[in-house]
C-alpha positions in Angstrom: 10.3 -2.9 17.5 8.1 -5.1 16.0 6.5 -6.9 18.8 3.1 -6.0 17.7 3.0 -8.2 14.4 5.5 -10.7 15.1 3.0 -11.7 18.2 0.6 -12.9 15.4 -2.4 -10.0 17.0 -3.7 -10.1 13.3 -5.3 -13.2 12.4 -6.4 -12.9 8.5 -8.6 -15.7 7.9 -6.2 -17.5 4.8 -8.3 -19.1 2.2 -5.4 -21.0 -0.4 -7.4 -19.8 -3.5 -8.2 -16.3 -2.6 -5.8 -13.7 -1.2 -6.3 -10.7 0.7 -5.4 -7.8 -2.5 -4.2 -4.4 -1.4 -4.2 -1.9 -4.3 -1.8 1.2 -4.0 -3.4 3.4 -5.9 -3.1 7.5 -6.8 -3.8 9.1 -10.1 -1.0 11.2 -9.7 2.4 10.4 -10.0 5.1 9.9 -7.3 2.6 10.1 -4.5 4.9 6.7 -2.5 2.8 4.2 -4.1 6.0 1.6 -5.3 7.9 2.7 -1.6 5.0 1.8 0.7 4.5 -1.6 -1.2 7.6 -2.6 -1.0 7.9 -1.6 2.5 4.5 -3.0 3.6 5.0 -6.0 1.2 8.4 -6.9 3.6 6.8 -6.6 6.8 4.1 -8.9 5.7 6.7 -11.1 5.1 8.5 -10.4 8.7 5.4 -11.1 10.1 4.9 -15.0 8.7 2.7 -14.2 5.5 3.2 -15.1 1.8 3.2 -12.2 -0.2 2.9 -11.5 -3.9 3.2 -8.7 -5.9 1.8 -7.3 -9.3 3.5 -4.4 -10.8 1.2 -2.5 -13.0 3.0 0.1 -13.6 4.9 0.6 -17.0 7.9 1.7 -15.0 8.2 -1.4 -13.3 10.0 0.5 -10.5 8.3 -2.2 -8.1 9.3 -5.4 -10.1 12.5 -3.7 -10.3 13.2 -3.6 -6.8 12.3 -7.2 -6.0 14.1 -8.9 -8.8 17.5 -6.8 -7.9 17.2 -7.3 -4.7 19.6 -9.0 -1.4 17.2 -8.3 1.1 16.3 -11.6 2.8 12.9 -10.4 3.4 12.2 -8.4 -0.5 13.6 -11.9 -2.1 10.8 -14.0 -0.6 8.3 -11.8 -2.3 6.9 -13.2 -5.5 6.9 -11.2 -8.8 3.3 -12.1 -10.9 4.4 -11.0 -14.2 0.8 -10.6 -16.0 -0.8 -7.4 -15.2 -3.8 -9.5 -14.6 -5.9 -10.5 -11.5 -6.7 -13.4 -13.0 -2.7 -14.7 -13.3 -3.2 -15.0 -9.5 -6.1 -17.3 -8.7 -3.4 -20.2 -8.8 -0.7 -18.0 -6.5 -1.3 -19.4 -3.0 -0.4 -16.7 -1.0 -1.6 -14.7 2.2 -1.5 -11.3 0.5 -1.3 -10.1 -2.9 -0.2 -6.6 -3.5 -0.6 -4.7 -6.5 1.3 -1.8 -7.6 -0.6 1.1 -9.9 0.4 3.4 -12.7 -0.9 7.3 -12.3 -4.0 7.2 -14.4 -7.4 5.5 -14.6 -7.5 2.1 -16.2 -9.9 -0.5 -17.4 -7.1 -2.4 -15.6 -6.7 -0.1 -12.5 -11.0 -0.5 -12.3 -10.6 -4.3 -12.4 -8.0 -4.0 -9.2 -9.9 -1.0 -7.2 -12.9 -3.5 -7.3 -11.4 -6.8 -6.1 -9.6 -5.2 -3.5 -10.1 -6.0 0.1 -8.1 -2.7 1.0 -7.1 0.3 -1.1 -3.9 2.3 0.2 -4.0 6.1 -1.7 -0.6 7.3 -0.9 -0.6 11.4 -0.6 1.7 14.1 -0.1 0.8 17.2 1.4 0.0 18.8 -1.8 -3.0 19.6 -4.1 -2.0 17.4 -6.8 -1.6 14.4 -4.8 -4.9 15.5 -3.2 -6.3 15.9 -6.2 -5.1 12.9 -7.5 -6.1 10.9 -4.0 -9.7 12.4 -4.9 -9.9 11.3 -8.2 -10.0 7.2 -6.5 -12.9 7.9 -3.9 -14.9 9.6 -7.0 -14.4 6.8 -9.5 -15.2 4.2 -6.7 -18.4 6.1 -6.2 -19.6 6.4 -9.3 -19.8 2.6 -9.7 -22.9 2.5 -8.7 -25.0 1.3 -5.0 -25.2 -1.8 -6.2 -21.2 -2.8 -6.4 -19.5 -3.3 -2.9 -16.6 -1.1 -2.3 -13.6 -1.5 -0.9 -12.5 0.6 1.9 -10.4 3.0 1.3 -7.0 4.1 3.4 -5.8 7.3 2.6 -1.9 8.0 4.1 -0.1 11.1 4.6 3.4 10.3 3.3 6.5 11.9 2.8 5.7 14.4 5.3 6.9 17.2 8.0 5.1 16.1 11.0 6.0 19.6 13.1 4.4 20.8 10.1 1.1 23.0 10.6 0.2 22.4 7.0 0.2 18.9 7.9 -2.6 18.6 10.4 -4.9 21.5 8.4 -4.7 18.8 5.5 -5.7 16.0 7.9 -8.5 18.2 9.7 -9.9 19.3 5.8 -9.8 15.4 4.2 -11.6 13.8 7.4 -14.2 16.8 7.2 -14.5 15.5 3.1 -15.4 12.0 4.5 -12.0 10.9 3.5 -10.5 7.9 5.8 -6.8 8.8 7.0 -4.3 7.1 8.3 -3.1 7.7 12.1 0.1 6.6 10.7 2.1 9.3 8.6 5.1 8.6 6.7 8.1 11.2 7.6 9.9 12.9 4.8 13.7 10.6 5.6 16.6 10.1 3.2 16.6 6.2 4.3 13.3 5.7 1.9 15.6 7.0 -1.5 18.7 5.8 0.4 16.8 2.1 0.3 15.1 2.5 -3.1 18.7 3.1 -4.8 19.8 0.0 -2.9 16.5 -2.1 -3.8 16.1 -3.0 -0.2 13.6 -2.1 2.7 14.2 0.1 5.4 12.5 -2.5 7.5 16.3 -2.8 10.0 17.8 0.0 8.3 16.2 2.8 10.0 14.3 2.5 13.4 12.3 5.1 13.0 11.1 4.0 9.5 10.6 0.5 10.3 7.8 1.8 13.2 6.1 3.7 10.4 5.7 1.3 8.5 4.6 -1.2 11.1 1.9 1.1 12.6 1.1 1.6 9.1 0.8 -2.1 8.5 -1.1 -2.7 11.8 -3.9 -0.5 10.4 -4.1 -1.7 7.3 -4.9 -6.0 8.8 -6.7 -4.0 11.2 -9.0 -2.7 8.7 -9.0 -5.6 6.3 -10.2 -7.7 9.4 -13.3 -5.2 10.3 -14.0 -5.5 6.8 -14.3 -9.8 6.8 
């Protein structure tokens, strides 16, 4: 059900030359980062919004999946070919979303920093911990004088009857680290839609909620920020 959204409760202030720019970001590999942007990316676009997307990295797995795609919603997304911030100030769109490779970057630095929202996808693991950690550290070494973006931290591809799930939860909000209510369930339907290039946003009920409550607290946040 998508009531929430489509009711237009989130209004981003839209300013034609300047998006809103959410980073998915996670020094380690496979953490969800190219499944949670598409799958955010098409329920911005369910919602009303112009979306455009910058895949960054060399896999292209996120490029990929929008140019090969039949999904009315993934087709409406616009593919910025440069790896470059600045290849966007002419796109006039709501929300650009930008698509990271597992490492640190000059070029990763440059889209952590004009952010408006960072999403660190993490599995319930110490390298995707690890990796989720590596973020909030280079953010904070920048310095007191460079504003930082906020930064949401979601629990994905998990067990949620899973014990180990909620001592992970307890131990990164006792670090200071800003999680998600909104976990992302282990499901075939996410590979199931990734071999398919499509969303799950129809395909699977429970899914689609996910990733709308997901979504509802990411505009939340971006608004508390404006």
């Amino acid at each position: 059900m998508l009531s929430k959204l489509e009711a237009g409760a989130f209004e981003i202030k839209k300013d034609s030359r300047v998006a809103k720019v959410i980073t998915f970001a996670n020094v380690k590999g496979g953490s969800g980062k190219s499944t949670l942007c598409i799958n955010i990316a098409a329920i911005l676009i369910r919602t009303g919004y112009s979306v455009a997307l910058i895949d960054a990295d060399q896999q292209k797995c996120s490029k990929d999946w929008i140019t090969g795609t039949k999904d009315k919603l993934l087709s409406r997304v616009q593919i910025i070919e440069q790896t470059d911030l600045q290849a966007a100030e002419n796109v006039e769109v709501d929300f650009l979303l930008i698509d990271t490779q597992g490492s640190l970057t000059k070029e990763m630095a440059q889209f952590l920093f004009q952010s408006s929202l960072i999403i660190t996808p993490c599995r319930v693991s110490r390298d995707d911990i690890v990796g989720q950690g590596w973020i909030e550290i280079f953010l904070k070494q920048a310095g007191q004088d460079v504003k930082k973006p906020p930064i949401l931290t979601v629990l994905n591809g998990v067990n949620k009857r899973s014990s180990i799930l909620s001592h992970v939860i307890e131990q990164l909000k006792e670090d200071g680290i800003q999680v998600a209510k909104t976990c992302i369930s282990q499901r075939v339907c996410f590979a199931e839609t990734n071999v398919n290039k499509i969303s799950v946003i129809g395909y699977n009920k429970q899914a689609t909620q996910e990733i709308v409550d997901l979504t509802n607290e990411a505009l939340n946040l971006i608004k508390s920020e404006a």
